[in-house]
OpenMM code with the backbone's topology and positions (N, CA, C; nanometers):
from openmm import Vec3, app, unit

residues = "UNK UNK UNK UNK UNK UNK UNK UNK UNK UNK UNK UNK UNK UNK UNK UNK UNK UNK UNK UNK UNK UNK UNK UNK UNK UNK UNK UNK UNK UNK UNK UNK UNK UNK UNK UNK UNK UNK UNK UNK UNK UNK UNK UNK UNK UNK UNK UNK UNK UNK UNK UNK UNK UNK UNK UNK UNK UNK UNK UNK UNK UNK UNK UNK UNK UNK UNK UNK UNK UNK UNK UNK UNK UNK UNK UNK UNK UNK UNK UNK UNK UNK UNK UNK UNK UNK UNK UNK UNK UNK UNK UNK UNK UNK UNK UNK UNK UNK UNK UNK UNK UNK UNK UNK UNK UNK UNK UNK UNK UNK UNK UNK UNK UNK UNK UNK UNK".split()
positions = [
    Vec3(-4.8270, -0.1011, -0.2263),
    Vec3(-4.7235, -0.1889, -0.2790),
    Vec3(-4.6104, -0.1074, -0.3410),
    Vec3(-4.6122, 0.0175, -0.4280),
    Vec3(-4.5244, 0.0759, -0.5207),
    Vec3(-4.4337, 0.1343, -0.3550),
    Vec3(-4.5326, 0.2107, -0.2933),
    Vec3(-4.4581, 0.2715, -0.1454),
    Vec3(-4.3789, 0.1812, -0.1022),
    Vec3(-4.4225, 0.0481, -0.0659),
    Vec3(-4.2932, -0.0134, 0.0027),
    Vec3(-4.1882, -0.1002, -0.0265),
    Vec3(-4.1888, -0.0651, -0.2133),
    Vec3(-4.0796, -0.0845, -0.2852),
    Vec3(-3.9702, -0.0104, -0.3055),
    Vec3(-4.0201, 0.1141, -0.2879),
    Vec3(-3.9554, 0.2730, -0.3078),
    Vec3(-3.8682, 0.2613, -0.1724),
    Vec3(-3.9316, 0.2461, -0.0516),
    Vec3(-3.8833, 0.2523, 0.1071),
    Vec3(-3.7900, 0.1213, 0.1041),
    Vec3(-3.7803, -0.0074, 0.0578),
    Vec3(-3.7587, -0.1003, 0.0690),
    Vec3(-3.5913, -0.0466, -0.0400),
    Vec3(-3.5888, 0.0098, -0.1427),
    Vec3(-3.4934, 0.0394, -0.2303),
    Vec3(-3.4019, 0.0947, -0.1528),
    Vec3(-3.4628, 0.1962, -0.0716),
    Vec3(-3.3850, 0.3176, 0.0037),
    Vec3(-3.3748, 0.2241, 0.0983),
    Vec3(-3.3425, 0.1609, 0.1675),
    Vec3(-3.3319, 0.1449, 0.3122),
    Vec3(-3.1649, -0.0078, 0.2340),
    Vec3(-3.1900, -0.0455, 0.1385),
    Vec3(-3.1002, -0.1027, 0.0873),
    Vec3(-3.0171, 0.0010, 0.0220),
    Vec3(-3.0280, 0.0762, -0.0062),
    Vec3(-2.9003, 0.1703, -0.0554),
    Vec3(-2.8341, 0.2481, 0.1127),
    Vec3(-2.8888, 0.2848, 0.1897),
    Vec3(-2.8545, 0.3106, 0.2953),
    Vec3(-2.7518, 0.2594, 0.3854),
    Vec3(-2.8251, 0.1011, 0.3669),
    Vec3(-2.7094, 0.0095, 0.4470),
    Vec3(-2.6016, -0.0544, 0.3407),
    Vec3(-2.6572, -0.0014, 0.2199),
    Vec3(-2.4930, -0.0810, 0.1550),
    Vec3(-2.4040, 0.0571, 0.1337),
    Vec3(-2.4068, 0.1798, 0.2103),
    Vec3(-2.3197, 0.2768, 0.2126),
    Vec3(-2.2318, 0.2877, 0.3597),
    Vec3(-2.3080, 0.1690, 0.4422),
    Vec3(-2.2412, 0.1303, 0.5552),
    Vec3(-2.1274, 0.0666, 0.5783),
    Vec3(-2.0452, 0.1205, 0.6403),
    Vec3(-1.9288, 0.0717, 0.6036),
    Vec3(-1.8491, 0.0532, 0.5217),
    Vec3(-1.8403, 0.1632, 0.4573),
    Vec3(-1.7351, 0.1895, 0.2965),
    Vec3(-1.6506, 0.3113, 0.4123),
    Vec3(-1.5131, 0.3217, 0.3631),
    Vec3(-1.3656, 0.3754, 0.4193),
    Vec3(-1.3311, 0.4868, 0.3237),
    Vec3(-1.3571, 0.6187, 0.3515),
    Vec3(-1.3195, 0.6930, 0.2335),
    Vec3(-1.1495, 0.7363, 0.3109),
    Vec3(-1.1072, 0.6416, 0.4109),
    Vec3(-0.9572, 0.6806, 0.4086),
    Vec3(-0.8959, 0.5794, 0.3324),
    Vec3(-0.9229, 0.4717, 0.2828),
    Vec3(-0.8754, 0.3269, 0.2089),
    Vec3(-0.8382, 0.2510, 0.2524),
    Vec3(-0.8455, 0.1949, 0.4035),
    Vec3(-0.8310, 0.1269, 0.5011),
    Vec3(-0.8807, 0.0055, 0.4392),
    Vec3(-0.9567, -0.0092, 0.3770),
    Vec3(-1.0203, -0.1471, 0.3256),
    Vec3(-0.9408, -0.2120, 0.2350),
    Vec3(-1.0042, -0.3387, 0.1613),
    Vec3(-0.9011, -0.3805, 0.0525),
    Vec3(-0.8758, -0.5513, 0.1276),
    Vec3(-0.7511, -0.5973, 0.0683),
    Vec3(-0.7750, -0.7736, 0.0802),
    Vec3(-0.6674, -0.7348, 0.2554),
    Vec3(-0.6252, -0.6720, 0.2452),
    Vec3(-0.5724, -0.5974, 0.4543),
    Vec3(-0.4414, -0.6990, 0.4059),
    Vec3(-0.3337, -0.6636, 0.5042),
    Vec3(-0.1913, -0.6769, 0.5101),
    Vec3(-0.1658, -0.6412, 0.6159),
    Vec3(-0.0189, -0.8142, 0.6640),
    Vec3(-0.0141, -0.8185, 0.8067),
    Vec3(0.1880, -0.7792, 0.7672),
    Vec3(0.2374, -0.6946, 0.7953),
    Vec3(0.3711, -0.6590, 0.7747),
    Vec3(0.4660, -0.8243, 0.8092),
    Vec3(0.5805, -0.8479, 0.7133),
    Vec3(0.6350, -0.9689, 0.7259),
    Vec3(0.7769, -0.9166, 0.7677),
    Vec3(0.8882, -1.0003, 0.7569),
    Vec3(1.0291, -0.9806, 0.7626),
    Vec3(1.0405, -0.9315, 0.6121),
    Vec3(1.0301, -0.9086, 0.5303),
    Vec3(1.0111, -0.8840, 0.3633),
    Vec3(0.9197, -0.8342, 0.3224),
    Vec3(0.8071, -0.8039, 0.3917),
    Vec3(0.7178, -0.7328, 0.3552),
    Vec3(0.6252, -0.6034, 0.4197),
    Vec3(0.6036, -0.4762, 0.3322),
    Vec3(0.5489, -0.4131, 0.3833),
    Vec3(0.4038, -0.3315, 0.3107),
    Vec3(0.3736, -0.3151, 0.3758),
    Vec3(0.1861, -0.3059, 0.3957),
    Vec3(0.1908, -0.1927, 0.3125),
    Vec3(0.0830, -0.1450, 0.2463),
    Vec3(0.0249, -0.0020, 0.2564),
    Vec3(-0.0873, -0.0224, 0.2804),
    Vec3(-0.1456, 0.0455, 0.4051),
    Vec3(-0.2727, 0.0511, 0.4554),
    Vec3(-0.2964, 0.1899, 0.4590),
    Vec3(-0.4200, 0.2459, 0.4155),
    Vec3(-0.4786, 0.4017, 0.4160),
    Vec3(-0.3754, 0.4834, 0.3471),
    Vec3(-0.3046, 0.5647, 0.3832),
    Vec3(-0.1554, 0.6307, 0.3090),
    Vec3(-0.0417, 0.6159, 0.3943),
    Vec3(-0.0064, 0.5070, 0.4527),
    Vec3(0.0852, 0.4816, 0.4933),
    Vec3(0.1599, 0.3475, 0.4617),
    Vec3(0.2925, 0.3849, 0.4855),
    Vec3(0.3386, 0.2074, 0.4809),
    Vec3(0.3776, 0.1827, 0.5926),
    Vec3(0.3813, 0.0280, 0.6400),
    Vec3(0.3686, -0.0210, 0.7417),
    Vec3(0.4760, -0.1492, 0.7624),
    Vec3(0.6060, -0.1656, 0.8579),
    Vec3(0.6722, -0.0904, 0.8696),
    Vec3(0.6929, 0.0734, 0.7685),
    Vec3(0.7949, 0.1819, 0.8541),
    Vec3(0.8131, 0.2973, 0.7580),
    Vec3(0.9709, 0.2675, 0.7187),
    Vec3(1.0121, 0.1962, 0.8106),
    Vec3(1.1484, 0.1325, 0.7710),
    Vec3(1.1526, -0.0213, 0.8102),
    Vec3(1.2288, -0.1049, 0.7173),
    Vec3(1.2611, -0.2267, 0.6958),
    Vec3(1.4129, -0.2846, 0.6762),
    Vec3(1.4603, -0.3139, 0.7631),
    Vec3(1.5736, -0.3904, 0.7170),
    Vec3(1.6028, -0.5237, 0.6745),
    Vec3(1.6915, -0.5506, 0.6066),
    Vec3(1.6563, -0.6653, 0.4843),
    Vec3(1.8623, -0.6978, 0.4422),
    Vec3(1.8995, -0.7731, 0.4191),
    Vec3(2.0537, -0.7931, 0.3648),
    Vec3(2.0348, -0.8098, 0.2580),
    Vec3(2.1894, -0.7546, 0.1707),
    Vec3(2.2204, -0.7904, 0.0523),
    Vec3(2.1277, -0.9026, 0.0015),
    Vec3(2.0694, -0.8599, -0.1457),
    Vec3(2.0508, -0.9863, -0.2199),
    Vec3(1.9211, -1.0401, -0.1739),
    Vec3(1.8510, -0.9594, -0.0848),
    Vec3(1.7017, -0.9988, -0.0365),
    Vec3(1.5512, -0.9313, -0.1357),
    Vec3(1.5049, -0.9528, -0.1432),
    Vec3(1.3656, -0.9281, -0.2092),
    Vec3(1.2722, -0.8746, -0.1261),
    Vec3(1.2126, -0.7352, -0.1628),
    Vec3(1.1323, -0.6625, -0.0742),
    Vec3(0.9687, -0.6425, -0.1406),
    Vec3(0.8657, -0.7485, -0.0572),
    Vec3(0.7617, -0.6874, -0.1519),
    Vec3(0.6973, -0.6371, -0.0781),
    Vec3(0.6196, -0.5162, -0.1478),
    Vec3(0.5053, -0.4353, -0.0898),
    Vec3(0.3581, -0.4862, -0.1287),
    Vec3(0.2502, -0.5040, -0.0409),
    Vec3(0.1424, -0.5203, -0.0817),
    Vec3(0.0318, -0.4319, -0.0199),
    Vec3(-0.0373, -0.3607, -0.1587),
    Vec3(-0.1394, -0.2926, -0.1291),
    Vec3(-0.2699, -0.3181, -0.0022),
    Vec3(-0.2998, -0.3199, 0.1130),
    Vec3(-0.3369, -0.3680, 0.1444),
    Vec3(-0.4962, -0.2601, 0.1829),
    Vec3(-0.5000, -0.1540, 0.0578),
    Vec3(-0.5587, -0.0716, 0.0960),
    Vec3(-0.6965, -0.0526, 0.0034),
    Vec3(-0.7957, -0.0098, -0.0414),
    Vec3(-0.8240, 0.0073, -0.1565),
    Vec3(-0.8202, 0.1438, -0.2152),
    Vec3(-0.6773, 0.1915, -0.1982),
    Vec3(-0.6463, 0.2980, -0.2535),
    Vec3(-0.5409, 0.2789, -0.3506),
    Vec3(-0.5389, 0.3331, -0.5039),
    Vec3(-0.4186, 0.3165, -0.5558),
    Vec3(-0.2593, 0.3790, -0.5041),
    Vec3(-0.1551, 0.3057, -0.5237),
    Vec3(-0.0201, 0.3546, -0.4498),
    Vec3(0.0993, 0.3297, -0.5367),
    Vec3(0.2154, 0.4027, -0.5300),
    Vec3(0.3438, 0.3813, -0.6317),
    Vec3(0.4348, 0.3367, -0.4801),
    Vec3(0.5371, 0.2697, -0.5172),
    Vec3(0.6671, 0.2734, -0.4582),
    Vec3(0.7583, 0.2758, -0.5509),
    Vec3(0.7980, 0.4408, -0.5500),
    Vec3(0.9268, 0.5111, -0.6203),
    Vec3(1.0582, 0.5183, -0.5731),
    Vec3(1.1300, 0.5353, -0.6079),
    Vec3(1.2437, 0.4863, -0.5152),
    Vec3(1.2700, 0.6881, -0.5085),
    Vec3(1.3511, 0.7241, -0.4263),
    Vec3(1.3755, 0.8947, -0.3734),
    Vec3(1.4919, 0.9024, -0.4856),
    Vec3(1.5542, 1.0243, -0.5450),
    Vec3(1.6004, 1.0821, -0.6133),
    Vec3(1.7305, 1.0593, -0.5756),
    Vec3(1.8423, 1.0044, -0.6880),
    Vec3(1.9376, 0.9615, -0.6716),
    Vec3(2.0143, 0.8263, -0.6184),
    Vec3(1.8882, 0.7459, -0.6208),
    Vec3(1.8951, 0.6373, -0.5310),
    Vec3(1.9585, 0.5520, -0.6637),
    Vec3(2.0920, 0.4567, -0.5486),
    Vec3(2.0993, 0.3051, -0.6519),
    Vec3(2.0570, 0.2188, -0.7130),
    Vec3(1.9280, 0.2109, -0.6225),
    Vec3(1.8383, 0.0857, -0.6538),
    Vec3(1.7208, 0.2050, -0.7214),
    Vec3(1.6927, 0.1653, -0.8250),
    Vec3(1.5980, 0.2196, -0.9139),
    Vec3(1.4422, 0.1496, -0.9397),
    Vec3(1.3405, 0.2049, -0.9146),
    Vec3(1.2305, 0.1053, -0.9107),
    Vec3(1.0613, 0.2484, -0.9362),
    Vec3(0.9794, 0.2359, -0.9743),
    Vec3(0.8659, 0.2827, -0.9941),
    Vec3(0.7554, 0.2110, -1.0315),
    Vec3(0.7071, 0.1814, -0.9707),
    Vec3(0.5743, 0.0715, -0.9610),
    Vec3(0.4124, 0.0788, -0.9003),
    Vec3(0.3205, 0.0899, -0.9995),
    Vec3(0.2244, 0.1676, -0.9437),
    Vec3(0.1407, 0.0124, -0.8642),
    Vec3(0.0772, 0.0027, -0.7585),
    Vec3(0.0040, -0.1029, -0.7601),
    Vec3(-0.1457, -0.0298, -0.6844),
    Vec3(-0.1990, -0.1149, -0.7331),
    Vec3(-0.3431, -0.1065, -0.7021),
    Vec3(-0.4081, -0.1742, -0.5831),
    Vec3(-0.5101, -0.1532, -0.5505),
    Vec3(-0.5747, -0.2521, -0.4149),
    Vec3(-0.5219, -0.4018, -0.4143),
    Vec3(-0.5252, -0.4472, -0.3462),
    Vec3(-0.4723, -0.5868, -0.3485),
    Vec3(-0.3303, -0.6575, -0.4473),
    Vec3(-0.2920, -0.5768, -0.4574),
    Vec3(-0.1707, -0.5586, -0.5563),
    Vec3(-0.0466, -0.5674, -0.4809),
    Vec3(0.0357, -0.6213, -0.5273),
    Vec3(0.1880, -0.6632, -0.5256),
    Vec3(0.2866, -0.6099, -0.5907),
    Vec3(0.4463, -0.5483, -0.5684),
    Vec3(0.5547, -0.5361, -0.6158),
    Vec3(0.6772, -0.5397, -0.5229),
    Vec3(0.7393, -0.6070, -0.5764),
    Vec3(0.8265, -0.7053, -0.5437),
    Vec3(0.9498, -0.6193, -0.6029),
    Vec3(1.0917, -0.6207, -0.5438),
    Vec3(1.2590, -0.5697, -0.6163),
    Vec3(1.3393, -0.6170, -0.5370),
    Vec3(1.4345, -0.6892, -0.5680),
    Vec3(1.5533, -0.7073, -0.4985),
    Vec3(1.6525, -0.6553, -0.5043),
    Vec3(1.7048, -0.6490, -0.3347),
    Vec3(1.7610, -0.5055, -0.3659),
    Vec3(1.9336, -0.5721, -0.2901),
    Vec3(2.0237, -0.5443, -0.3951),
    Vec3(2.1639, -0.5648, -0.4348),
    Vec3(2.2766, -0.5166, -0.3276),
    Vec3(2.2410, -0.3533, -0.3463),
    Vec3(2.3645, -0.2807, -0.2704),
    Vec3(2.3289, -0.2920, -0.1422),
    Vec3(2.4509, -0.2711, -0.0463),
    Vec3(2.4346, -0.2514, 0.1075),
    Vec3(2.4339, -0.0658, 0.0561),
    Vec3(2.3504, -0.0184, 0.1631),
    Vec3(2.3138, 0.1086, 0.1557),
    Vec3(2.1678, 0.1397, 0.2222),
    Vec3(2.1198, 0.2559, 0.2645),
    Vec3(1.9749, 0.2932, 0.2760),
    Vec3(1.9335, 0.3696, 0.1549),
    Vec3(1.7334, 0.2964, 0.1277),
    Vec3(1.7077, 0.3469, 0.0222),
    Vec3(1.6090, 0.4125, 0.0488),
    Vec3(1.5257, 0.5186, 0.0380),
    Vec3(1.4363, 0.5964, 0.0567),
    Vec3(1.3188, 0.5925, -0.0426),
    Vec3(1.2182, 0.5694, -0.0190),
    Vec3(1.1395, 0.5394, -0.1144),
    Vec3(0.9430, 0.6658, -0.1082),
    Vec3(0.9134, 0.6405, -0.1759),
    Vec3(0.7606, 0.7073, -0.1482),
    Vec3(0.6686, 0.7097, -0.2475),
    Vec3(0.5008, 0.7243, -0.2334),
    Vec3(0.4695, 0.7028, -0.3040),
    Vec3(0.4039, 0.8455, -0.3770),
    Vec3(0.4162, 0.8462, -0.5166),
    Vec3(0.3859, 0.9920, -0.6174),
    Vec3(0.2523, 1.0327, -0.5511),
    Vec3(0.1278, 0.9105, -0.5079),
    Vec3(-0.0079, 0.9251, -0.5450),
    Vec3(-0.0093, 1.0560, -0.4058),
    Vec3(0.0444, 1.0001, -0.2944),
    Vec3(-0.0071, 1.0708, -0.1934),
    Vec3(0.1280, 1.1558, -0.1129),
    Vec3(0.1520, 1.2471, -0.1094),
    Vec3(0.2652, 1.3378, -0.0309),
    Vec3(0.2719, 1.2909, 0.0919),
    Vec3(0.3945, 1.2651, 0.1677),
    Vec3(0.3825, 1.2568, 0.2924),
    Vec3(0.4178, 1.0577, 0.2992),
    Vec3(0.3698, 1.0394, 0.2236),
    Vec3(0.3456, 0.8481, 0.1993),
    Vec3(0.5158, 0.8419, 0.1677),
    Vec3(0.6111, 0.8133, 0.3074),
    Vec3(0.7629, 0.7450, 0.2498),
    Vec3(0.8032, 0.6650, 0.3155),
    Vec3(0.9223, 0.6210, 0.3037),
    Vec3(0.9788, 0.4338, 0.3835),
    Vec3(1.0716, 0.4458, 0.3406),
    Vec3(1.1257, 0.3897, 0.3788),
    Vec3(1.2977, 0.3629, 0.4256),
    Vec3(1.3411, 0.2031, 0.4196),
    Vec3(1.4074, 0.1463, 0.3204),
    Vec3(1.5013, 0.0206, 0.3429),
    Vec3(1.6327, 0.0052, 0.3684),
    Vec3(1.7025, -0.0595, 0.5082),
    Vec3(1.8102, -0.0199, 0.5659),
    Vec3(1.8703, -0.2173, 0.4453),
    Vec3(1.9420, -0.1537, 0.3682),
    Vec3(2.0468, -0.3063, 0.3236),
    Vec3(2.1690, -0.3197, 0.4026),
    Vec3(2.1897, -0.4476, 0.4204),
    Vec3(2.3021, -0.4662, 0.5301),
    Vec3(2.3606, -0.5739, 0.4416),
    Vec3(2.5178, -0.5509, 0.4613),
    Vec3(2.6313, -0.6446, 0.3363),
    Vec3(2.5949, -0.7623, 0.3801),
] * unit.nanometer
topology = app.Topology()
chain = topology.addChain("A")
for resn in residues:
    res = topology.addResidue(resn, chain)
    for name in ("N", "CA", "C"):
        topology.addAtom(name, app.Element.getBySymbol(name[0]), res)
């Protein structure tokens, strides 16, 4: 009886290590919109988005990895926002211009919003 509690423990820790994502692919998942873009694993999804004056751009974590969308150095539109798995941030963005954005957590993680007047 103690034996095939011990075997019975292990064989449940086994299969609940099945199917866990150590790239962060997992999470509540995100389908890219006209306004919205994904982060799935370390990417965002579109990497560029175009959007007009006066539109609202949200990003949703769709990963279970934590992620920032910083806006790139020198930019008009000013924004730093950390979100977490299943997490949301939202900015509306004013000027016609392209804004370059990326996130601190992971190098390489950037996007692009094209504003049109």
């Amino acid at each position: 009886m103690r034996m095939t509690r011990l075997v019975a423990f292990g064989a449940a820790v086994v299969i609940g290590g099945c199917g866990s994502d150590p790239y962060g692919s997992g999470g509540s998942g995100c389908t890219p919109t006209a306004t919205q873009v994904c982060m799935t694993a370390s990417t965002f999804n579109p990497v560029s988005r175009t959007v007009t004056a006066g539109m609202t751009v949200m990003w949703r974590n769709g990963s279970s990895l934590d992620h920032t969308v910083t806006n790139d150095a020198g930019s008009a539109e000013v924004f730093n926002q950390s979100v977490g798995p299943s997490g949301t941030f939202s900015h509306q963005f004013n000027t016609a211009d392209t804004f370059g954005y990326h996130c601190n957590i992971h190098p390489g993680m950037t996007g692009t919003i094209v504003v049109n007047p």
